[in-house]
MOPAC internal coordinates of N, CA, C and O (Angstrom, degrees):
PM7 1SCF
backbone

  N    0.0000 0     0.00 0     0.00 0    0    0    0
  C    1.4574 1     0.00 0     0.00 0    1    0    0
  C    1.5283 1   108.69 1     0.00 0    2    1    0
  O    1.2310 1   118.79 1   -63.59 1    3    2    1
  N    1.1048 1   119.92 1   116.41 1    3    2    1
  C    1.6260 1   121.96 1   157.91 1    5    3    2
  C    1.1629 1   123.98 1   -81.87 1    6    5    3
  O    1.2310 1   120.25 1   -47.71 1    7    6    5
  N    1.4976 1   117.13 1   132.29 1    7    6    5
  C    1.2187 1   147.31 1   162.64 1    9    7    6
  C    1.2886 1   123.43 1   -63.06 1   10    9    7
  O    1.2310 1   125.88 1   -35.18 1   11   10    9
  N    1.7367 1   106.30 1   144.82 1   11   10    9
  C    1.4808 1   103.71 1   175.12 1   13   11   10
  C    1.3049 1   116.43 1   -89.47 1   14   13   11
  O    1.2310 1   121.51 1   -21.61 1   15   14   13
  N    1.6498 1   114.72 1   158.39 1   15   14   13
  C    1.4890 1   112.82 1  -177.65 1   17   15   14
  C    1.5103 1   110.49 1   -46.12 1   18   17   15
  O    1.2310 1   118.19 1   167.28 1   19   18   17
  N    1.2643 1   121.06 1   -12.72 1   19   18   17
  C    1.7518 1   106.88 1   178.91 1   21   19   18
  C    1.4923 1   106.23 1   -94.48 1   22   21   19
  O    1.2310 1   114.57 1   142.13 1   23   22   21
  N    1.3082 1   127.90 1   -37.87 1   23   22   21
  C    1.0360 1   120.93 1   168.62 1   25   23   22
  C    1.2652 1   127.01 1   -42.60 1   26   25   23
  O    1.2310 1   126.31 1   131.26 1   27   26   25
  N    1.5824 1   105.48 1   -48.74 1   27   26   25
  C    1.6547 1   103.53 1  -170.72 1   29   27   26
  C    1.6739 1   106.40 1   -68.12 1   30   29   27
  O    1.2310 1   122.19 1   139.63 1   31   30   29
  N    1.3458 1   113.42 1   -40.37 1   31   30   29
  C    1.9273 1   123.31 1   171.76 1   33   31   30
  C    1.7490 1    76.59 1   -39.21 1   34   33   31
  O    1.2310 1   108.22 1    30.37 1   35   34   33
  N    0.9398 1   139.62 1  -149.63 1   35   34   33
  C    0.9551 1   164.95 1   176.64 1   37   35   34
  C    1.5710 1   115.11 1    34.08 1   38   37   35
  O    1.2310 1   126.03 1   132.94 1   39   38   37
  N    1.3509 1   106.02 1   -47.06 1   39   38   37
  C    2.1501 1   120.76 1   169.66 1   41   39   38
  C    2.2644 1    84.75 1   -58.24 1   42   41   39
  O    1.2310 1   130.60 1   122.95 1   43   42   41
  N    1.3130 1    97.15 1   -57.05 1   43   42   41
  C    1.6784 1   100.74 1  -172.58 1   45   43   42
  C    1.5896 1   111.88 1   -52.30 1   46   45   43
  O    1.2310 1   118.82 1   136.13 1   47   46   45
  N    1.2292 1   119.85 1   -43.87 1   47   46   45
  C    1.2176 1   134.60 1   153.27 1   49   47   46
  C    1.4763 1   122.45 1   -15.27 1   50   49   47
  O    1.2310 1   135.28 1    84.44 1   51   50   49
  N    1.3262 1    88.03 1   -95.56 1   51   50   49
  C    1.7152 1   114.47 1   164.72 1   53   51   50
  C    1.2801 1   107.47 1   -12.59 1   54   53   51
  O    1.2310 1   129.42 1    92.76 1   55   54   53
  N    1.7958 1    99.45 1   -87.24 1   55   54   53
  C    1.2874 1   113.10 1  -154.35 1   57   55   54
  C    1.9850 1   104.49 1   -60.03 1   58   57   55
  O    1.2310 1   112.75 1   158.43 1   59   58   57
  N    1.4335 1   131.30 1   -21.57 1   59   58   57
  C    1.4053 1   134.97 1  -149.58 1   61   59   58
  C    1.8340 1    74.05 1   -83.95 1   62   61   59
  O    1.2310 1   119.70 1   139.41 1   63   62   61
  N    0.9745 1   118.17 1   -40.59 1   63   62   61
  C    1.5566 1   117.75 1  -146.22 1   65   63   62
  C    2.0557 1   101.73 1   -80.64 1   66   65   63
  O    1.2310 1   126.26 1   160.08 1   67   66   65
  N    1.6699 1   105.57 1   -19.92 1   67   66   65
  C    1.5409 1    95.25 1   164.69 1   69   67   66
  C    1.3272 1   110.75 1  -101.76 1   70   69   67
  O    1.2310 1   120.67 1   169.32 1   71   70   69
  N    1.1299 1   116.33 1   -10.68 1   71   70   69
  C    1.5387 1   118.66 1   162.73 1   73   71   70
  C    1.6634 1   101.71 1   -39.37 1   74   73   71
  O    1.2310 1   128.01 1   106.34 1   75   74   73
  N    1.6316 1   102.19 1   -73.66 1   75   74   73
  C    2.0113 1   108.53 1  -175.55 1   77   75   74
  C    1.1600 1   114.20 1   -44.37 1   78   77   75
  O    1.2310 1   119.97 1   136.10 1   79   78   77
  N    1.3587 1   117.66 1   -43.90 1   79   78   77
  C    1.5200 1   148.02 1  -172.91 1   81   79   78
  C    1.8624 1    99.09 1   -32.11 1   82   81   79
  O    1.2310 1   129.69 1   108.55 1   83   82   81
  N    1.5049 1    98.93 1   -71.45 1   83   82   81
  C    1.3778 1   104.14 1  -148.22 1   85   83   82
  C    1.4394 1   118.58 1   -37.61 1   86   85   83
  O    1.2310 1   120.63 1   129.83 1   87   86   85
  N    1.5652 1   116.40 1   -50.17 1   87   86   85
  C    0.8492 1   117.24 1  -164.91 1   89   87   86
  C    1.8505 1   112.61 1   -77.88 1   90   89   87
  O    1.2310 1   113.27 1  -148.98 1   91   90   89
  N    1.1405 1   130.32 1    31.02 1   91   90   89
  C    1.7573 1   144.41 1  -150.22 1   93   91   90
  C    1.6720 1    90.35 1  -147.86 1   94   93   91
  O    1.2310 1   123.47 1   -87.55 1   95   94   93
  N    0.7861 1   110.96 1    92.45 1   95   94   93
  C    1.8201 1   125.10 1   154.41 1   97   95   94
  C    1.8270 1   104.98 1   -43.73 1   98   97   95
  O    1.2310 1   132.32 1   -57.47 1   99   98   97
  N    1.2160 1    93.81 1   122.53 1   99   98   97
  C    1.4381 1    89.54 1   178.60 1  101   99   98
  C    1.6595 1   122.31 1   102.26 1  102  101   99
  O    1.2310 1   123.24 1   120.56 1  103  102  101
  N    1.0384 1   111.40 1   -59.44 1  103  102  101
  C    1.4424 1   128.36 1   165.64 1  105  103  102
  C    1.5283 1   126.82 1   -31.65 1  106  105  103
  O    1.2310 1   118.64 1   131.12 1  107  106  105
  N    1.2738 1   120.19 1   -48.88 1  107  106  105
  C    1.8411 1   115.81 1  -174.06 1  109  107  106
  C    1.7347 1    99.22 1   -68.90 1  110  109  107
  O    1.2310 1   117.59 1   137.99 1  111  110  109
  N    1.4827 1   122.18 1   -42.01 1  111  110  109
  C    1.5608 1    92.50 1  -171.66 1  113  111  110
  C    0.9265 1   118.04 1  -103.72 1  114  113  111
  O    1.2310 1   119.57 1  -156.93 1  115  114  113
  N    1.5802 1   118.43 1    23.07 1  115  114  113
  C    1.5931 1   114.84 1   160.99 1  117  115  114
  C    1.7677 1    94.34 1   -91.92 1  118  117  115
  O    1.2310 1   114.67 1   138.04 1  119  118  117
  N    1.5573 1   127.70 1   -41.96 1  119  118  117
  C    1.2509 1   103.73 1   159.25 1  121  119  118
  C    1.4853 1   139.80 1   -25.04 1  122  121  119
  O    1.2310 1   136.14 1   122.55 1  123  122  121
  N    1.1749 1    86.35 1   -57.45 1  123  122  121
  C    1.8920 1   110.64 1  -172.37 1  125  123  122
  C    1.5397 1   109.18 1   -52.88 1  126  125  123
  O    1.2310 1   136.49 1   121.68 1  127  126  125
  N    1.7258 1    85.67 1   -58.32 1  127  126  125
  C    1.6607 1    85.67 1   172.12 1  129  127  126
  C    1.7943 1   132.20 1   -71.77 1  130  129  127
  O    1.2310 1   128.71 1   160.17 1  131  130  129
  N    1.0969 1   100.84 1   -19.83 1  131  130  129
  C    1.6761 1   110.73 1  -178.34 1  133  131  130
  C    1.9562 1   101.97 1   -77.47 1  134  133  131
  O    1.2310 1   123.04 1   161.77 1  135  134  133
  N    1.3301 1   111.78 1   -18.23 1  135  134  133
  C    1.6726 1   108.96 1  -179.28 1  137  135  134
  C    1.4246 1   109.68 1   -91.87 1  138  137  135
  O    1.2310 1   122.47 1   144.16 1  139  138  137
  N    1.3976 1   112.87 1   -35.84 1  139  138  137
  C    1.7590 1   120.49 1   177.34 1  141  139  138
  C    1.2784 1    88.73 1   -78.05 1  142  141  139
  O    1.2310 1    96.95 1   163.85 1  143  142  141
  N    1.2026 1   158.48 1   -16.15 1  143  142  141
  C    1.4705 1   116.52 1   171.57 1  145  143  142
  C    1.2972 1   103.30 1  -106.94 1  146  145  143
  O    1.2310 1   105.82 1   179.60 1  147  146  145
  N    1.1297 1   143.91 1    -0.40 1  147  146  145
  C    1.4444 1   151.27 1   152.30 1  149  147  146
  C    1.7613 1   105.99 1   -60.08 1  150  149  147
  O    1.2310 1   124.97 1   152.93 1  151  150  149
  N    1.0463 1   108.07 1   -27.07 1  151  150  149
  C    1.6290 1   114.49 1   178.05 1  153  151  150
  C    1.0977 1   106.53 1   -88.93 1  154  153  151
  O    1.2310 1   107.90 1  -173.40 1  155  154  153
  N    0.9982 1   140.20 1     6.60 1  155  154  153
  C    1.6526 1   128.83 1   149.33 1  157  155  154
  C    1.4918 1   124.86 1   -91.44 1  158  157  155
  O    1.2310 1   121.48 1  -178.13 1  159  158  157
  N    1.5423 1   114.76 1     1.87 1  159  158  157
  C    1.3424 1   109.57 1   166.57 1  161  159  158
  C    1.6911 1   113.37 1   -87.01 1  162  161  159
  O    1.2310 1   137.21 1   -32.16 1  163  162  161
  N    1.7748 1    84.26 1   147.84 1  163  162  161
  C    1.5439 1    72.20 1  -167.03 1  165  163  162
  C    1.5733 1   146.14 1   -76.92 1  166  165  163
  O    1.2310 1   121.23 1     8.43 1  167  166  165
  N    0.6855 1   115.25 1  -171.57 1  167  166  165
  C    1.6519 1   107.35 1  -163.40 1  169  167  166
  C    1.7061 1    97.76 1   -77.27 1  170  169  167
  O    1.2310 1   122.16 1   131.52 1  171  170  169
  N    1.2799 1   113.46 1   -48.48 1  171  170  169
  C    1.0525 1   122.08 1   160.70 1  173  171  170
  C    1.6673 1   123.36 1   -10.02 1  174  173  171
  O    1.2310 1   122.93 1    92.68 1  175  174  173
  N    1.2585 1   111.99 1   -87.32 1  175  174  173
  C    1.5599 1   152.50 1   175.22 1  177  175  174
  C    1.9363 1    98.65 1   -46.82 1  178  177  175
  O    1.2310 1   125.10 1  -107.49 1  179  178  177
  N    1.2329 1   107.82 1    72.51 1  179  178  177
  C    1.7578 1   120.91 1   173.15 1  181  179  178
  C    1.0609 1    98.45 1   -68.34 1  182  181  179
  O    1.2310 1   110.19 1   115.64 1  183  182  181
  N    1.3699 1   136.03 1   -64.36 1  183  182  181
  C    1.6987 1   117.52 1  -161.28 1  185  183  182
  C    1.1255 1   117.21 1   -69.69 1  186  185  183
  O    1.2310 1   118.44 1   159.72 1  187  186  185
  N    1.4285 1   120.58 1   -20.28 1  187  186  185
  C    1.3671 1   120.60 1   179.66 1  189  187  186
  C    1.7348 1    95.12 1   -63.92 1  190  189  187
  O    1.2310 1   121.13 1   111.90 1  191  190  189
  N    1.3441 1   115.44 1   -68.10 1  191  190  189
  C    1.5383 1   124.98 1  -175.59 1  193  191  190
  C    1.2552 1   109.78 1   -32.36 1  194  193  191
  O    1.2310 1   128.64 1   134.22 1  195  194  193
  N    1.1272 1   100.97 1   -45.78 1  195  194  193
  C    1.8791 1   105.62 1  -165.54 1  197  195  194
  C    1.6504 1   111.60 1   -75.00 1  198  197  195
  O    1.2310 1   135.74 1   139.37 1  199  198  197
  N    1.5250 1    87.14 1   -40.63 1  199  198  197
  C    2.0903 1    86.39 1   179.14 1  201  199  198
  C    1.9639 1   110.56 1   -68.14 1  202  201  199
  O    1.2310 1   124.02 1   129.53 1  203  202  201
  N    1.1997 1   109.89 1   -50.47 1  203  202  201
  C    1.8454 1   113.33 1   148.70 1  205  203  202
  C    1.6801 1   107.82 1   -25.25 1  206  205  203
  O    1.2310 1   123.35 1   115.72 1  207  206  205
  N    1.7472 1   111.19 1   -64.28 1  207  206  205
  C    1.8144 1    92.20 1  -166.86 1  209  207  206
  C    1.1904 1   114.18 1   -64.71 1  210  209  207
  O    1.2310 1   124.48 1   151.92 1  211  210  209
  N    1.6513 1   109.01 1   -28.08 1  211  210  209
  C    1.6899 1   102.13 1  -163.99 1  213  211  210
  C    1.3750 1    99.41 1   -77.98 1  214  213  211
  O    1.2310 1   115.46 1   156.29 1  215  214  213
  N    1.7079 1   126.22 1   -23.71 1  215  214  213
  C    1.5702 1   113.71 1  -162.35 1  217  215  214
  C    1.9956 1    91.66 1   -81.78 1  218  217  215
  O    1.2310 1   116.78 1   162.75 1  219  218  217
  N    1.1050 1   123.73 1   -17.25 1  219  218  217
  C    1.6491 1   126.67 1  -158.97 1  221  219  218
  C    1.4910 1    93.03 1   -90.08 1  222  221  219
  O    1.2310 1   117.04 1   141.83 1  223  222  221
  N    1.3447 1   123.24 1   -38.17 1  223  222  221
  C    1.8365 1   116.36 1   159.43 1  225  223  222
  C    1.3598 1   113.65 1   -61.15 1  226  225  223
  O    1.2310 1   116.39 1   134.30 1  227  226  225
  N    1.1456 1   124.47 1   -45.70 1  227  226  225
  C    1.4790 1   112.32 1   166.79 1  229  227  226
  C    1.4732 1   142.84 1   -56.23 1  230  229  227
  O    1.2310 1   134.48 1   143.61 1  231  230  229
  N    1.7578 1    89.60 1   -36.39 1  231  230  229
  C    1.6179 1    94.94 1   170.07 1  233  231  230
  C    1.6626 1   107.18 1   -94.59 1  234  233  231
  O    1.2310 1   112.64 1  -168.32 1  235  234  233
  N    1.3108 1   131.49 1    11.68 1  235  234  233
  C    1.4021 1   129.26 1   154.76 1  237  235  234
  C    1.6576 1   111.61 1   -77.20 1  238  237  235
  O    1.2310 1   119.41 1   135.56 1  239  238  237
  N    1.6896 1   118.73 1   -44.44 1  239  238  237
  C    1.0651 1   118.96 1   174.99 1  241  239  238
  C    1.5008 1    97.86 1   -38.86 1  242  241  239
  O    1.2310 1   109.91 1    95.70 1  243  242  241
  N    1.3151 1   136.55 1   -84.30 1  243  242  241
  C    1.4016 1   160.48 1  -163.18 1  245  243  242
  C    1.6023 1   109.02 1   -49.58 1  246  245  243
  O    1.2310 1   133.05 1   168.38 1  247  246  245
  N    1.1641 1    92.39 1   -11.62 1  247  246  245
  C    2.1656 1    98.81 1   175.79 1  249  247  246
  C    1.2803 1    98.97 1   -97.88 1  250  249  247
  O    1.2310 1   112.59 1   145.88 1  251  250  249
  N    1.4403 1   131.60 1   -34.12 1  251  250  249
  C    1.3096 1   129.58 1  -151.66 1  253  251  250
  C    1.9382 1    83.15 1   -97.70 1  254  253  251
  O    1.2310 1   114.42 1   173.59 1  255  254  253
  N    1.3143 1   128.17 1    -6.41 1  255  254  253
  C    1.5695 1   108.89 1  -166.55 1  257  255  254
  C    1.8045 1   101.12 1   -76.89 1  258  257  255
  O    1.2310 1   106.89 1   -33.58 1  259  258  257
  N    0.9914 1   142.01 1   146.42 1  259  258  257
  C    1.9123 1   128.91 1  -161.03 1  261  259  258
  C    1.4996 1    72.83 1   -86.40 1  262  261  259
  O    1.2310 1    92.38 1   113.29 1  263  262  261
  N    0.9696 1   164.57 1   -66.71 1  263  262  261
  C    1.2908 1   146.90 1  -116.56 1  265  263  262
  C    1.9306 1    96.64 1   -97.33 1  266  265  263
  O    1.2310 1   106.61 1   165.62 1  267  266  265
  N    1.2418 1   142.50 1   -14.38 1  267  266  265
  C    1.1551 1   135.23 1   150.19 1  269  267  266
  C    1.3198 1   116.70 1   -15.58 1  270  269  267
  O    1.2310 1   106.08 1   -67.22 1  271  270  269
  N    1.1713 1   143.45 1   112.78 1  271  270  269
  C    1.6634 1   110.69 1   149.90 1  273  271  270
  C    1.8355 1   111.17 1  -123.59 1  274  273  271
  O    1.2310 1   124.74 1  -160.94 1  275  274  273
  N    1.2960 1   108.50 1    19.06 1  275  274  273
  C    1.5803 1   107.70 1   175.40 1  277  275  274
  C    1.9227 1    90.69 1  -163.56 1  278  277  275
  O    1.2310 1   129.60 1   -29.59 1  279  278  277
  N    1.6241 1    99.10 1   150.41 1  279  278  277
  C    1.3526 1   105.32 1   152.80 1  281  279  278
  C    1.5195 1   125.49 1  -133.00 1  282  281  279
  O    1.2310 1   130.61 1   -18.84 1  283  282  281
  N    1.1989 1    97.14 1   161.16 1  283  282  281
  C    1.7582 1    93.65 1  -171.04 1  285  283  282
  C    1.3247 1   112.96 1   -88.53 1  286  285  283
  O    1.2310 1   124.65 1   -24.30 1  287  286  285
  N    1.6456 1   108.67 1   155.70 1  287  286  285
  C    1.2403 1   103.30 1   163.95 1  289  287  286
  C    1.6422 1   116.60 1  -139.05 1  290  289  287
  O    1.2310 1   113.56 1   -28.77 1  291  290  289
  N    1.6350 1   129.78 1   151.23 1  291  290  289
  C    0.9257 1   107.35 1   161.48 1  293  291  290
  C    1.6110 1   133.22 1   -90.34 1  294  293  291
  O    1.2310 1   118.41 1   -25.48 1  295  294  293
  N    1.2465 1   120.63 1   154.52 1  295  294  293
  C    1.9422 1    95.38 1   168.87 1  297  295  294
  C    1.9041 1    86.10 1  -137.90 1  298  297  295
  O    1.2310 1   135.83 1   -12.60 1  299  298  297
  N    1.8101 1    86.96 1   167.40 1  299  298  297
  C    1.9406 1    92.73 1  -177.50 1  301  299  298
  C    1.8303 1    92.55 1   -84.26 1  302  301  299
  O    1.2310 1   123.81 1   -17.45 1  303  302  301
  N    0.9782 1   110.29 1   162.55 1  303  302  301
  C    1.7568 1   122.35 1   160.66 1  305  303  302
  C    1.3782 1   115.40 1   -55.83 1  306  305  303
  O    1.2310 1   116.32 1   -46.57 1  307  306  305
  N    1.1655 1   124.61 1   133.43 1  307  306  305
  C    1.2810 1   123.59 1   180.00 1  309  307  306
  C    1.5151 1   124.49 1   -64.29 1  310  309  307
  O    1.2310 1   127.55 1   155.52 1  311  310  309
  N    0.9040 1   103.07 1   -24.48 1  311  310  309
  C    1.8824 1   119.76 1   176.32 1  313  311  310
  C    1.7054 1   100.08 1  -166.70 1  314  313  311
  O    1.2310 1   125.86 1   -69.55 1  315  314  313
  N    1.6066 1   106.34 1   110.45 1  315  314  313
  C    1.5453 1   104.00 1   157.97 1  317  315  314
  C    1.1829 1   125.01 1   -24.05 1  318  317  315
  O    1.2310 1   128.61 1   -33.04 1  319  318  317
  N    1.5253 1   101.02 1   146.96 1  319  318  317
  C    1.6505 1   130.18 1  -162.02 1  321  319  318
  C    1.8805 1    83.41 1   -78.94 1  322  321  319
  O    1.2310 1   128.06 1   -23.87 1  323  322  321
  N    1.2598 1   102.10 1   156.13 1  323  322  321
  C    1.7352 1   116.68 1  -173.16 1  325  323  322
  C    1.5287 1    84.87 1   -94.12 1  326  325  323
  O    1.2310 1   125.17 1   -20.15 1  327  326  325
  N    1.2161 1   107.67 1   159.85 1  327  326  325
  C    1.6938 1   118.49 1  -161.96 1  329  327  326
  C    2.1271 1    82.36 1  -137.07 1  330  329  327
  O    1.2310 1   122.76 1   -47.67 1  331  330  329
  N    1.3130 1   112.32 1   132.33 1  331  330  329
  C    0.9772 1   159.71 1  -178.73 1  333  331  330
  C    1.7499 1    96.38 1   -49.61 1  334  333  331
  O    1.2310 1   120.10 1   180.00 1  335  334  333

């Protein structure tokens, strides 16, 4: 099966980002896990993909700095907080 040029950015992605990884305790399966759930948006949905590649080059810049030793992430709540 061939891939589209965004896909493969993204396989290139991936793989650059356990490259930095290795040497960071901790790091490959929050990778692992932050790309499988990014892989359920759909293929469809480009800007979503694209704003993900450009923010996943940025937070690779920031993996590869030696003085890194954690990165942040945000996620939404799974079901709103109950209000009082």
């Amino acid at each position: 099966m061939r891939h589209s040029k965004l896909q493969q950015q993204v396989l290139v992605l991936y793989r650059q980002f356990l490259r930095a990884a290795q040497n960071k305790p901790g790091f490959v399966p929050r990778i692992r896990d932050e790309f499988r759930e990014n892989a359920r948006i759909k293929k469809t949905d480009v800007m979503h993909i694209e704003y993900l590649y450009r923010r996943g080059q940025r937070q690779l810049e920031q993996l590869r700095d030696a003085n890194t030793k954690q990165l942040g992430s945000f996620s939404k709540p799974e079901r709103p907080a109950e209000t009082l």
